[in-house]
C-alpha atoms as an extended CHARMM CRD file, in Angstrom:
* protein
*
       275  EXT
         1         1  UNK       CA             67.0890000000       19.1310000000       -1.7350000000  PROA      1               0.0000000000
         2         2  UNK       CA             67.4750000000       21.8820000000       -4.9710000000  PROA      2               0.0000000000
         3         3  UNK       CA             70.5840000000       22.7010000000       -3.0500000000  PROA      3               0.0000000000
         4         4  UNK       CA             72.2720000000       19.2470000000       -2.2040000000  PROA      4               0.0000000000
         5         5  UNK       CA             71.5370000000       18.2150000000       -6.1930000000  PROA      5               0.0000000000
         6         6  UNK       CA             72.8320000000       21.5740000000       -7.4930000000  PROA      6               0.0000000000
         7         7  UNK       CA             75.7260000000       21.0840000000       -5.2650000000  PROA      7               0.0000000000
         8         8  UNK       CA             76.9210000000       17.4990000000       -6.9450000000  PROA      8               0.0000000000
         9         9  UNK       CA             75.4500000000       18.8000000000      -10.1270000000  PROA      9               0.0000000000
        10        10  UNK       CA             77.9700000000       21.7380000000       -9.9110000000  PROA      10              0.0000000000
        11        11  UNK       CA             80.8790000000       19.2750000000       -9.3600000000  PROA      11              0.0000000000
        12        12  UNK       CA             80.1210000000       17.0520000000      -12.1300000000  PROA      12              0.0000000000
        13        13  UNK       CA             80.2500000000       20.3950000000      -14.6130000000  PROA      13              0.0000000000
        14        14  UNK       CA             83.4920000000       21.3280000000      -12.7440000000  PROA      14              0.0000000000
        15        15  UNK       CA             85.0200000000       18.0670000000      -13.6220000000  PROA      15              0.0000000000
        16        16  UNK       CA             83.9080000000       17.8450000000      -17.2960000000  PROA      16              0.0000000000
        17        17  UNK       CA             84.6120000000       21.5170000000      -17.7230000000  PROA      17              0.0000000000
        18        18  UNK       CA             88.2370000000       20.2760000000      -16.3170000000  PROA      18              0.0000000000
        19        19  UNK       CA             88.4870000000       17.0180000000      -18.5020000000  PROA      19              0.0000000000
        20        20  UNK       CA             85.8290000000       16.0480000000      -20.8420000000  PROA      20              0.0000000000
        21        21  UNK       CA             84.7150000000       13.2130000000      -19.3160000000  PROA      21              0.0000000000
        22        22  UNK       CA             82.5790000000       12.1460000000      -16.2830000000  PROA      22              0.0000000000
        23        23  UNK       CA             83.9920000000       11.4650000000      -12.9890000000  PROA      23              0.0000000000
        24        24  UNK       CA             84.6040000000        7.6860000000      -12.6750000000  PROA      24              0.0000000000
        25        25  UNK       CA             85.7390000000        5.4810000000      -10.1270000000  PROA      25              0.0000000000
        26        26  UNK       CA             89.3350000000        5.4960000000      -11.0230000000  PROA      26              0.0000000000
        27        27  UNK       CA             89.6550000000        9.4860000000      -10.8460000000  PROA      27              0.0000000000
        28        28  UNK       CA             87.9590000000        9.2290000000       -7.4060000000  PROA      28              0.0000000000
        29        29  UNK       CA             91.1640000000        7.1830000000       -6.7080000000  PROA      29              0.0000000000
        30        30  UNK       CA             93.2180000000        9.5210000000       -7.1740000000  PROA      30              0.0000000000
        31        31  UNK       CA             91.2770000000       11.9170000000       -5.0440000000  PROA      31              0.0000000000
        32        32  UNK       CA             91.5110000000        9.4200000000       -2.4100000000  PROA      32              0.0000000000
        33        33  UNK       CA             95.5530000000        9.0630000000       -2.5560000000  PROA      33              0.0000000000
        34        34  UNK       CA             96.3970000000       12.8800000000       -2.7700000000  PROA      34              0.0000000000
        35        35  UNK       CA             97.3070000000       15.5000000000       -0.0990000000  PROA      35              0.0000000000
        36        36  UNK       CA             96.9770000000       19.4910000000        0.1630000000  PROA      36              0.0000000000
        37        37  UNK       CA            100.2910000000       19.9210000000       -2.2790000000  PROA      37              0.0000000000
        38        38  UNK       CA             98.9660000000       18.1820000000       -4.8850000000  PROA      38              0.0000000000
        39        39  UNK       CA             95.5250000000       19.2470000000       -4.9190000000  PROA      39              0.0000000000
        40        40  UNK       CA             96.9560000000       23.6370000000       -4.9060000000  PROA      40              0.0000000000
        41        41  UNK       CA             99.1130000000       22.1930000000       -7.9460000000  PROA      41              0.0000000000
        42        42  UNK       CA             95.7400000000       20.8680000000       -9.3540000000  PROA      42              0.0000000000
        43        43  UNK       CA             93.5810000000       24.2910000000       -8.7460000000  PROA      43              0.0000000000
        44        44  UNK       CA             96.7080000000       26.3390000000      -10.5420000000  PROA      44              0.0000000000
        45        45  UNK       CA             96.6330000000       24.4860000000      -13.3620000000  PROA      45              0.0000000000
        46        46  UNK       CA             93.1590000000       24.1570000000      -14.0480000000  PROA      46              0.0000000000
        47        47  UNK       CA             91.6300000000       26.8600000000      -13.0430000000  PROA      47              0.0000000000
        48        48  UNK       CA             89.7440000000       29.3080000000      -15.7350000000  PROA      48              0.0000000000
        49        49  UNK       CA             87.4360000000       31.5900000000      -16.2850000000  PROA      49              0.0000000000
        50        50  UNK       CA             84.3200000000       28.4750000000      -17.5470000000  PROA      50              0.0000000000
        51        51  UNK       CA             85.4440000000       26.2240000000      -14.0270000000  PROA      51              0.0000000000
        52        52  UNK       CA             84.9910000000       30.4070000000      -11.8200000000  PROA      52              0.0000000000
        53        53  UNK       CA             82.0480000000       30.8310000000      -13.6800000000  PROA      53              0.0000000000
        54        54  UNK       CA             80.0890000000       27.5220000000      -12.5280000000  PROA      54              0.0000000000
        55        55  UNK       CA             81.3680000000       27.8510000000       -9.1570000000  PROA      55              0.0000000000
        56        56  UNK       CA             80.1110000000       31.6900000000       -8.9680000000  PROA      56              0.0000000000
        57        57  UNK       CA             76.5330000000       29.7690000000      -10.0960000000  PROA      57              0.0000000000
        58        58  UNK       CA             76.5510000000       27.3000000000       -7.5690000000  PROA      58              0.0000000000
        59        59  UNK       CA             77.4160000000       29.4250000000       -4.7250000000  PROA      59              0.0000000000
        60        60  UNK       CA             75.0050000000       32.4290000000       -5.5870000000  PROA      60              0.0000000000
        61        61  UNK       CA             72.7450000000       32.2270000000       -8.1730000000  PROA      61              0.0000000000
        62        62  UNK       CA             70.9640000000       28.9990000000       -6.7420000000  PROA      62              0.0000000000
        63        63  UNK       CA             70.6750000000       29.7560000000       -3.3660000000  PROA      63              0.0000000000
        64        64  UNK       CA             68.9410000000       32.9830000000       -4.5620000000  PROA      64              0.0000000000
        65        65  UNK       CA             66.6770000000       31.4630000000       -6.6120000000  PROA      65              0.0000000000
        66        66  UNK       CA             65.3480000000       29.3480000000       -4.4140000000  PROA      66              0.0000000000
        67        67  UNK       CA             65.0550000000       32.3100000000       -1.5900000000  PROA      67              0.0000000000
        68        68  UNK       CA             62.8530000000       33.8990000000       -4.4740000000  PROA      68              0.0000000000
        69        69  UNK       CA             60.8920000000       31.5000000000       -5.1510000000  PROA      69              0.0000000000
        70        70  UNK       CA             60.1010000000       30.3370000000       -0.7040000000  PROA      70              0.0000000000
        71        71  UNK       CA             59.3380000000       34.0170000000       -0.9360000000  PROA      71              0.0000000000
        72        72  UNK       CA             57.2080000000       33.7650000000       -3.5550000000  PROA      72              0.0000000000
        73        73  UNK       CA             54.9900000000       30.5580000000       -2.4150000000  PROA      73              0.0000000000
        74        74  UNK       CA             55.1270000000       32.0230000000        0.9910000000  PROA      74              0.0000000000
        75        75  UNK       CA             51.6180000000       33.0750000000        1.6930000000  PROA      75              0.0000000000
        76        76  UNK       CA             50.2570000000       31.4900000000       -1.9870000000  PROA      76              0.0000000000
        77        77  UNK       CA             48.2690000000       28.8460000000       -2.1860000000  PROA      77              0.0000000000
        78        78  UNK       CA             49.6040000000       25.9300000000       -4.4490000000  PROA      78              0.0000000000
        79        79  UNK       CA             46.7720000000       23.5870000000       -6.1740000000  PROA      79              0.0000000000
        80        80  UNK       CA             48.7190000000       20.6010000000       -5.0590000000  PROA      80              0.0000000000
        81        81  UNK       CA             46.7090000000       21.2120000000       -1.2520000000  PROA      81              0.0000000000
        82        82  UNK       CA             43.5850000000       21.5520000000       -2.7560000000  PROA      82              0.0000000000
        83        83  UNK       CA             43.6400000000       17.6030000000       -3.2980000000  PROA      83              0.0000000000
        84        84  UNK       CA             41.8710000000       15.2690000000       -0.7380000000  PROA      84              0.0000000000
        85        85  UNK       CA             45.4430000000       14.2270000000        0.3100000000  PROA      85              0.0000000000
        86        86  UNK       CA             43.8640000000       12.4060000000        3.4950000000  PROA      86              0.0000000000
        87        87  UNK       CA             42.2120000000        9.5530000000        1.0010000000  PROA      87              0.0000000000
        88        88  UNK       CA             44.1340000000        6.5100000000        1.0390000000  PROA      88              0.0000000000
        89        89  UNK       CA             43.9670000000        6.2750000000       -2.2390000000  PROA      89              0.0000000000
        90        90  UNK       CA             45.8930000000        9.5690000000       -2.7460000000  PROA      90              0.0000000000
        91        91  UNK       CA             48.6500000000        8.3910000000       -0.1160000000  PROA      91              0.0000000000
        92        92  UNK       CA             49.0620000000        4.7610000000       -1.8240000000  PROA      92              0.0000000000
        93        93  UNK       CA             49.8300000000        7.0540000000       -5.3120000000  PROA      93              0.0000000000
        94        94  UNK       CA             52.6590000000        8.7900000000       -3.3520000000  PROA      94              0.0000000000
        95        95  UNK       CA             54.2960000000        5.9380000000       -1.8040000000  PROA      95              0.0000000000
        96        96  UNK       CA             54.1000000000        4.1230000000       -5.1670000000  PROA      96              0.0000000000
        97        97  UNK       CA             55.3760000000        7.1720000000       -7.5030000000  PROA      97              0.0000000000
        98        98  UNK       CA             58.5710000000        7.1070000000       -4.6230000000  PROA      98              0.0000000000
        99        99  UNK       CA             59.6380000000        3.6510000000       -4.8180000000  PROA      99              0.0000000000
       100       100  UNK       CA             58.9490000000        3.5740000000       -8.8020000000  PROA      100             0.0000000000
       101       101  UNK       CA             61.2860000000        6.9300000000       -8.8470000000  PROA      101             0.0000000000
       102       102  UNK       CA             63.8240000000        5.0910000000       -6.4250000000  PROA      102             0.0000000000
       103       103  UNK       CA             63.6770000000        1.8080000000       -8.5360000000  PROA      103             0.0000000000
       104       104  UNK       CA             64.1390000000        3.1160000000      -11.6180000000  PROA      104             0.0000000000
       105       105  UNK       CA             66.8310000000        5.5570000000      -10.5990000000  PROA      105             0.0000000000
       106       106  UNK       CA             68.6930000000        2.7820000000       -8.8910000000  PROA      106             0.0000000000
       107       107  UNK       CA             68.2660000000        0.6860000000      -12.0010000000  PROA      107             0.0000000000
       108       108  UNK       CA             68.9890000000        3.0700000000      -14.9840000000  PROA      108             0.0000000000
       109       109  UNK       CA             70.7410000000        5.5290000000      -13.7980000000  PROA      109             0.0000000000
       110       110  UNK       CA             73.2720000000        4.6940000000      -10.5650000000  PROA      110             0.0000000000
       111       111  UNK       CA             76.4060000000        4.5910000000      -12.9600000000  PROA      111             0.0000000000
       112       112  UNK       CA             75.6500000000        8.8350000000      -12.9880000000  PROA      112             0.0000000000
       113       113  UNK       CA             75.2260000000        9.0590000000       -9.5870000000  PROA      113             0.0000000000
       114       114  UNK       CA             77.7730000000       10.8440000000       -7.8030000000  PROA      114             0.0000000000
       115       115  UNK       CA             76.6700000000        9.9750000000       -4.3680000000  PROA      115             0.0000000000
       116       116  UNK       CA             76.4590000000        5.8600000000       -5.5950000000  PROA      116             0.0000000000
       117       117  UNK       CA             79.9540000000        6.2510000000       -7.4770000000  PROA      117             0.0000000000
       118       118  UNK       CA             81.8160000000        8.2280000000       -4.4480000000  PROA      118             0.0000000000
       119       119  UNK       CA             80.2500000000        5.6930000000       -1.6340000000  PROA      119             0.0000000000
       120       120  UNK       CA             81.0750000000        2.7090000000       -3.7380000000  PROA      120             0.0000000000
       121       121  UNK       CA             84.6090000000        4.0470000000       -4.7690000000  PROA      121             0.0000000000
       122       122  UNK       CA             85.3540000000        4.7150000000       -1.4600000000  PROA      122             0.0000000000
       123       123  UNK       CA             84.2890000000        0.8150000000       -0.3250000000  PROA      123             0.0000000000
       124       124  UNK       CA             86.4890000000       -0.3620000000       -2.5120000000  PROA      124             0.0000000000
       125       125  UNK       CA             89.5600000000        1.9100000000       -1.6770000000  PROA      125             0.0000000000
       126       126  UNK       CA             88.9370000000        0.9630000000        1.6510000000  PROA      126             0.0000000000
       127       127  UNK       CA             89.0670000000       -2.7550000000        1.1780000000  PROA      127             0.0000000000
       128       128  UNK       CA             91.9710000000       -2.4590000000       -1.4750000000  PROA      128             0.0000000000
       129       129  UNK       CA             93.7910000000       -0.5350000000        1.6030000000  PROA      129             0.0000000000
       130       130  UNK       CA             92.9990000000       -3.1820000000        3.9130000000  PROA      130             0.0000000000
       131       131  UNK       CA             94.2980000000       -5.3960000000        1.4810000000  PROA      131             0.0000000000
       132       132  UNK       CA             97.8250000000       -4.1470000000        1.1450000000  PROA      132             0.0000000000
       133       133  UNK       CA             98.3870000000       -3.8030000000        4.5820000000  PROA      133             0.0000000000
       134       134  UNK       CA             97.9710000000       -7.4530000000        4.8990000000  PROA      134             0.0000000000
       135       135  UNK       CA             99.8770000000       -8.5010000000        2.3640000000  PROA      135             0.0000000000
       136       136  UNK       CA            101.9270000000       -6.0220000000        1.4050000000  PROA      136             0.0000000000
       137       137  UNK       CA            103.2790000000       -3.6230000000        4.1890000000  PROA      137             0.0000000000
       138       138  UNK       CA            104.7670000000       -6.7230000000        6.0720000000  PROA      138             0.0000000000
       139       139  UNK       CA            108.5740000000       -6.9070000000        5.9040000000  PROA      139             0.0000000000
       140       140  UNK       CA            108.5050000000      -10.5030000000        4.5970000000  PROA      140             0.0000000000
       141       141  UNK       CA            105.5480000000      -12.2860000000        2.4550000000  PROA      141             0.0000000000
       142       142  UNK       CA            104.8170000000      -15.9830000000        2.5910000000  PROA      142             0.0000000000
       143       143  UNK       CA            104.7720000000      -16.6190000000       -0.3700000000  PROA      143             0.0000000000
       144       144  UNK       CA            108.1430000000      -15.5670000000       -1.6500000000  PROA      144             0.0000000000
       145       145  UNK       CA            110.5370000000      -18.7280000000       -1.4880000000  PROA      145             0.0000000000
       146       146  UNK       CA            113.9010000000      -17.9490000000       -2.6030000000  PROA      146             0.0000000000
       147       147  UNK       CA            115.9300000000      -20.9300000000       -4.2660000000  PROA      147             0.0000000000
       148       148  UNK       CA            119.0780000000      -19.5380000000       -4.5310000000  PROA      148             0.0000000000
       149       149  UNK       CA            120.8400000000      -16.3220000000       -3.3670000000  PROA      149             0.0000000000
       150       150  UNK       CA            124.2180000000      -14.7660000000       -5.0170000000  PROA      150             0.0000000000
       151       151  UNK       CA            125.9740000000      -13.1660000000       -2.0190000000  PROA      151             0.0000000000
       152       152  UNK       CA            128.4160000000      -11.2580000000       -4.2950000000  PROA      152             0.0000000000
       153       153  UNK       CA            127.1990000000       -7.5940000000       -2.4700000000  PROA      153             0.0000000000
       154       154  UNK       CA            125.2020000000       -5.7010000000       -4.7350000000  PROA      154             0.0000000000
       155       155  UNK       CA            123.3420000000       -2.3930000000       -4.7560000000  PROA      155             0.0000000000
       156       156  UNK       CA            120.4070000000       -1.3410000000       -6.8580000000  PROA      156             0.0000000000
       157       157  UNK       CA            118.8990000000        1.8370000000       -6.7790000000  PROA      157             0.0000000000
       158       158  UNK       CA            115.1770000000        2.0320000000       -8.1780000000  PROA      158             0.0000000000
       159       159  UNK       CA            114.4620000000        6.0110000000       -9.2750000000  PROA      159             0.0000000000
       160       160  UNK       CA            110.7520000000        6.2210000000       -9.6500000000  PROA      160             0.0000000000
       161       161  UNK       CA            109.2230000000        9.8040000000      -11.0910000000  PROA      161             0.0000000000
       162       162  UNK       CA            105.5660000000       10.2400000000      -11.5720000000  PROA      162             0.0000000000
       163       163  UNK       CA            105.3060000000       12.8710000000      -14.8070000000  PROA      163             0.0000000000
       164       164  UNK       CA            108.0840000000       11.9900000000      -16.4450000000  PROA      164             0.0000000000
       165       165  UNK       CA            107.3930000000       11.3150000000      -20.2320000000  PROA      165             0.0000000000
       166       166  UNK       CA            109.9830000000        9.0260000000      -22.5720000000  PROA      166             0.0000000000
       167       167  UNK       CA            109.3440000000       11.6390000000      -25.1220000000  PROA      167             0.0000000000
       168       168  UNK       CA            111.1910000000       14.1190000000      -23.3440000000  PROA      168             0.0000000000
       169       169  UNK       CA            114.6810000000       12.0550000000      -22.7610000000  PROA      169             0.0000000000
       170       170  UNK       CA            117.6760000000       11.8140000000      -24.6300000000  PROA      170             0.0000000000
       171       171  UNK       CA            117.7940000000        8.4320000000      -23.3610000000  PROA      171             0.0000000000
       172       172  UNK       CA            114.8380000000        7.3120000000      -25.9820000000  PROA      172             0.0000000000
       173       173  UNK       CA            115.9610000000        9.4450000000      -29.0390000000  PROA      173             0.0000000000
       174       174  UNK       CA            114.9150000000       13.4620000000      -27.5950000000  PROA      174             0.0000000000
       175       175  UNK       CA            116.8560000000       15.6710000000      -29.7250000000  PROA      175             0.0000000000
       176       176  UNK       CA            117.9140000000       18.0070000000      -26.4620000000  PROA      176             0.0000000000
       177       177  UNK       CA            120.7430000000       16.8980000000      -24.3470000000  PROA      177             0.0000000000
       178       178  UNK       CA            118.8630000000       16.6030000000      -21.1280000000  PROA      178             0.0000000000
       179       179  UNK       CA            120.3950000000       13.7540000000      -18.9990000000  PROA      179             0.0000000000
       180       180  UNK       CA            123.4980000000       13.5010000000      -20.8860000000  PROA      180             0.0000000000
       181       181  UNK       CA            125.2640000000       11.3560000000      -17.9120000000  PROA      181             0.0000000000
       182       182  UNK       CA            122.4190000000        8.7640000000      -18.1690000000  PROA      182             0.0000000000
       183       183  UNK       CA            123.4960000000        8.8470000000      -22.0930000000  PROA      183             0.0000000000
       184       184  UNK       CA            127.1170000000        8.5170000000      -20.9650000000  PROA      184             0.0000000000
       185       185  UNK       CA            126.2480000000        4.8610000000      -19.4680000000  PROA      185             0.0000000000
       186       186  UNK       CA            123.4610000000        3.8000000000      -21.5640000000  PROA      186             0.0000000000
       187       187  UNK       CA            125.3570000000        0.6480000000      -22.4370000000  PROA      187             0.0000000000
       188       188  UNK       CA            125.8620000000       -0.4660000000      -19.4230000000  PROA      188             0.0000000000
       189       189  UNK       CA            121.7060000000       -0.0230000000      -18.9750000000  PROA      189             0.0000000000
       190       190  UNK       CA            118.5240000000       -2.0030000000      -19.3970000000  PROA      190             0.0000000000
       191       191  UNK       CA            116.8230000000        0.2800000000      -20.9950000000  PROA      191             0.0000000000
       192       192  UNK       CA            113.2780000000       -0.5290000000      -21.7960000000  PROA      192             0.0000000000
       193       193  UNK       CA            111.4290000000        0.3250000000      -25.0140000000  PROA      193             0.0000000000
       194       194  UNK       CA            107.9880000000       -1.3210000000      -25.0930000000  PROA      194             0.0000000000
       195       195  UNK       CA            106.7670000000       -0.8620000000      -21.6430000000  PROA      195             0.0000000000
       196       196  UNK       CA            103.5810000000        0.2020000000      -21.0580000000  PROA      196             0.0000000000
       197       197  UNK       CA            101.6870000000        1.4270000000      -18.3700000000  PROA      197             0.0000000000
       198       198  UNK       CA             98.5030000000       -0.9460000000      -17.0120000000  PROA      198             0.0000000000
       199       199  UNK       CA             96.3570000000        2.4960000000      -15.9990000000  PROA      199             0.0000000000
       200       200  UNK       CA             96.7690000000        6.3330000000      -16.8690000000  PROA      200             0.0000000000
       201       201  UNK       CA             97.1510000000        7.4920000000      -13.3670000000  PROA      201             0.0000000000
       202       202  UNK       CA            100.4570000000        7.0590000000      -11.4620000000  PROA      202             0.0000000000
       203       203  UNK       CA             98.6510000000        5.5830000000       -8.1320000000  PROA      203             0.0000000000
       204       204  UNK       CA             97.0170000000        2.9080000000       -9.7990000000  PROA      204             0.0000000000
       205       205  UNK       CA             99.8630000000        2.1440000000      -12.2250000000  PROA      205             0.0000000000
       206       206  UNK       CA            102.2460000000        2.1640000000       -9.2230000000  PROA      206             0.0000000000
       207       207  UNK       CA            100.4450000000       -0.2180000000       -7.1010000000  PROA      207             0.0000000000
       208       208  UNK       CA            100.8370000000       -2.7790000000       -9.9890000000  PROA      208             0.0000000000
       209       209  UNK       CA            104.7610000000       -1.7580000000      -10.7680000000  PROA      209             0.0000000000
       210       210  UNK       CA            105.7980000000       -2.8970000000       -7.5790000000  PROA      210             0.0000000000
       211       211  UNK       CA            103.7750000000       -5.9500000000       -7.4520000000  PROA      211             0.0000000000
       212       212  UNK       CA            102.9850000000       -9.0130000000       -9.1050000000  PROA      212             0.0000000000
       213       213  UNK       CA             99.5540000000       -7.2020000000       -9.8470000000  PROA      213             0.0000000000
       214       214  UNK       CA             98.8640000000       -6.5420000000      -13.4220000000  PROA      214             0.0000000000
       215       215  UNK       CA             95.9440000000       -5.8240000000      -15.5740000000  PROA      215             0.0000000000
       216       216  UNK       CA             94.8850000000       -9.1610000000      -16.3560000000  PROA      216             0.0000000000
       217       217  UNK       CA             95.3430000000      -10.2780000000      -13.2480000000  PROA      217             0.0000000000
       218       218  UNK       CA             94.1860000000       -7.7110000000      -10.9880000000  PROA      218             0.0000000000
       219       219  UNK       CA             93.5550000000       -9.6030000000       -7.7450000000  PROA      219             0.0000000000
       220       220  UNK       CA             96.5140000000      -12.5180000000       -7.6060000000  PROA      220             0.0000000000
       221       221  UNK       CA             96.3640000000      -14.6590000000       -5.2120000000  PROA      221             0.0000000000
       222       222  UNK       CA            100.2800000000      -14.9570000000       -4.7700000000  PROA      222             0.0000000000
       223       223  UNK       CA            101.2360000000      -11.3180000000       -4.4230000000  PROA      223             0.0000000000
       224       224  UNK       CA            103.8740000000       -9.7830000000       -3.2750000000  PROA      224             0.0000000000
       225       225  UNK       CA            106.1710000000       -6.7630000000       -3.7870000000  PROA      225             0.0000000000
       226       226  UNK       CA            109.6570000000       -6.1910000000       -4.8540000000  PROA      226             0.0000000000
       227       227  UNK       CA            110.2180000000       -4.1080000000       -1.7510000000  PROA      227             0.0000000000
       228       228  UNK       CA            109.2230000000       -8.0870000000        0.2420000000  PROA      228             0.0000000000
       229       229  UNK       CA            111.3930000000       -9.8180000000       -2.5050000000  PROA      229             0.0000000000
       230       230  UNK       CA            114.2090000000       -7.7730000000       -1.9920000000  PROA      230             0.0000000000
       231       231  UNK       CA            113.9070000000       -8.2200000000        1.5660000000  PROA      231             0.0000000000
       232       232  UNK       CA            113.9340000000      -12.1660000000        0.9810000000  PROA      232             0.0000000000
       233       233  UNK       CA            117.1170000000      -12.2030000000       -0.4910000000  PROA      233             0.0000000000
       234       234  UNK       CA            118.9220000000      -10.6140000000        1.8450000000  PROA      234             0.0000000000
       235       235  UNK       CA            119.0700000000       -6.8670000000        0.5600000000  PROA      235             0.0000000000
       236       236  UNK       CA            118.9700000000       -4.1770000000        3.3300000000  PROA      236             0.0000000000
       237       237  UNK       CA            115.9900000000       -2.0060000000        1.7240000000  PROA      237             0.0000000000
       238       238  UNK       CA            116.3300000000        1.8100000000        1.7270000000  PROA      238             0.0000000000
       239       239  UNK       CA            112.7500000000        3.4730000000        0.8980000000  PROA      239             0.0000000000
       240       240  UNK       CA            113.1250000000        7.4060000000        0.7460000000  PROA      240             0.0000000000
       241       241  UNK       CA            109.8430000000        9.3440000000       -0.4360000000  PROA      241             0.0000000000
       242       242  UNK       CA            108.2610000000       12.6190000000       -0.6720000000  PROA      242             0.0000000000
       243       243  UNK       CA            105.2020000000       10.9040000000        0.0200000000  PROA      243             0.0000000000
       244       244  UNK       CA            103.3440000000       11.6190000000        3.7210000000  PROA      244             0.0000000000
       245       245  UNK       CA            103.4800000000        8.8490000000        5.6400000000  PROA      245             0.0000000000
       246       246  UNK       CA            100.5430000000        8.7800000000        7.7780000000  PROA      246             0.0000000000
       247       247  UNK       CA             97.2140000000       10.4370000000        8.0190000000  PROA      247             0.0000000000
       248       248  UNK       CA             94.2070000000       11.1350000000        5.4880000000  PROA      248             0.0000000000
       249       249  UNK       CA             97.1390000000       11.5170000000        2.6490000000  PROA      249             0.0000000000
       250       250  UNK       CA             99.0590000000        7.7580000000        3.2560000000  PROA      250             0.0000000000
       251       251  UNK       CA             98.8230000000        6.5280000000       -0.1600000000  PROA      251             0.0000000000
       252       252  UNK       CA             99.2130000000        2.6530000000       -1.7600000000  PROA      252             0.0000000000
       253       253  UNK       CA            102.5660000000        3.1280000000       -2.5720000000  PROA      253             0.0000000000
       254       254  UNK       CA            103.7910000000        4.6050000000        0.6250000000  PROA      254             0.0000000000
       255       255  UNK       CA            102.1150000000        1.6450000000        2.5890000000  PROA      255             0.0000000000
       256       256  UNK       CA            104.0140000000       -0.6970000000        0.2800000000  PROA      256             0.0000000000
       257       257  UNK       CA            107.4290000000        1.1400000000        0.8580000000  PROA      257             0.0000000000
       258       258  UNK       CA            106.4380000000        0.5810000000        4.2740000000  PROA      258             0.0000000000
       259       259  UNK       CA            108.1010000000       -3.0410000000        4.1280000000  PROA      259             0.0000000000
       260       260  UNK       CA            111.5680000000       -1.7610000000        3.8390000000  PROA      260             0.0000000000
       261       261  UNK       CA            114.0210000000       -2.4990000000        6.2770000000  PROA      261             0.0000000000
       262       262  UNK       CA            114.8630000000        1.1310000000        6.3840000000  PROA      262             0.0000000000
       263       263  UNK       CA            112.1260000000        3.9280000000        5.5780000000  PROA      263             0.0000000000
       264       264  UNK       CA            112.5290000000        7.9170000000        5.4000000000  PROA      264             0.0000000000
       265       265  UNK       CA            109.9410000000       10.3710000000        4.5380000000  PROA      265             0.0000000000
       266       266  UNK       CA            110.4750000000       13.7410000000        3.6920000000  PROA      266             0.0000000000
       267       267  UNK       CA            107.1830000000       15.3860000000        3.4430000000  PROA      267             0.0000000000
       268       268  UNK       CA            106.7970000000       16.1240000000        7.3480000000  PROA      268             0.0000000000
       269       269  UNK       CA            106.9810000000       19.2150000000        9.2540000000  PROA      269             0.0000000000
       270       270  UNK       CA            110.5160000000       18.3710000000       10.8520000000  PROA      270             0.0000000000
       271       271  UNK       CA            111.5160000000       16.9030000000        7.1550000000  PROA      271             0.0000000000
       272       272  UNK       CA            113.6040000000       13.8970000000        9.1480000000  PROA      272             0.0000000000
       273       273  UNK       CA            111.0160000000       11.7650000000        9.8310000000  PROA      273             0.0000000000
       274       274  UNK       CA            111.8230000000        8.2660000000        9.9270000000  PROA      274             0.0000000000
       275       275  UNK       CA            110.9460000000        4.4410000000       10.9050000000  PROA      275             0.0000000000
């Protein structure tokens, strides 16, 4: 039991080492949704000398400890037998200290359980899953009804870039030249100034970008995506990714692209995969 707590006890120091903060719901989302590349970019970047020196704790000092000390109560005899443990009265203390220990860990402290947050964040990426593939990763949606189509061929091509700051582009006022062609065209672009992202993390954010989702309304009742609007109209939908597309890694967004009329994926072993 010393082991299993300093175990999750060790991973909540990792992650506030990492980021300040304890580990929520929302950044066990994000664990959920990435795959092997992601998570080697994560270890080079945040990897240090406080994060080695936890882990070093964890995985030796502990375990010797407690070695030490089964060594040391080995052939010692502990006061705690000396009670009249057989008397009822002893064994109805027991089972009342552990339920009044579950109870009141269940009631004041479950929000800083790691095992409670993980099994409950995982319930609810499970049914969010569930969810999209529904709704969402279905070619055509229900409740899209299209009044009035412009059959003038068009094509629209819809560049999305997780770490990619405003800051850092010409395009909103960065003193570099960096995507001087974008610059070149900007009139003839709707270029958006105010918009804000509904959560900090790209997974979250994205499954509300491409959907009628939004923060206030989290859970509407008439969703669809634009990949399923697009679809309505008449488009033929291209979806190219870097994303895996099935597995442990399939993420939100990739089930949404799913929809498309045409879908490629280039993070596969072959790099052609296709649907």
């Amino acid at each position: 039991m010393l082991l299993l707590l300093t175990f999750f006890s060790g991973i909540k120091l990792i992650f506030y080492a990492a980021f300040e903060v304890k580990i929520t719901a929302s950044s066990l989302f994000v664990l959920f949704e990435t795959n092997k590349n992601e998570a080697l970019e994560f270890l080079s970047s945040y990897i240090n000398g406080t994060l080695i020196s936890i882990s070093i704790f964890i995985l030796l000092f502990v375990p010797v400890l407690v070695f030490c000390i089964i060594l040391f109560l080995k052939n010692k005899t502990v006061a705690l037998f000396k009670i009249e443990y057989q008397s009822i009265l002893f064994k109805g203390l027991v089972v009342f200290s552990i339920l009044a220990s579950v109870y009141f860990l269940k009631r004041s402290f479950k929000e800083h359980s790691l095992i409670f947050t993980i099994s409950k964040s995982l319930e609810e990426y499970n049914q969010a899953k569930i969810n999209v593939l529904t709704d969402l990763a279905q070619p055509l949606n229900s409740n899209i009804t299209i009044l009035q189509q412009d059959l003038v061929p068009k094509i629209g091509v819809v560049i999305i870039g997780e770490a990619t700051s405003r800051w850092h582009m010409q395009l909103y006022g960065y003193n570099r030249k960096i995507n001087p062609l974008l610059s070149e065209i900007k009139e003839e672009l709707f270029v958006f100034e105010d918009a804000i992202s509904p959560h900090v993390m790209t997974i979250r954010s994205f499954e509300k970008d491409l959907t009628l989702h939004s923060f206030e309304t989290p859970q509407h009742n008439a969703n669809f995506s634009v990949v399923q609007l697009a679809n309505s109209a008449g488009f033929n939908t291209h979806w190219i990714s870097n994303q895996e597309p099935v597995g442990f890694t399939e993420s939100i967004p990739t089930i949404i692209g799913s929809a498309a009329k045409q879908t490629s994926f280039l993070a596969t072993n072959s790099y052609n995969y296709s649907i």
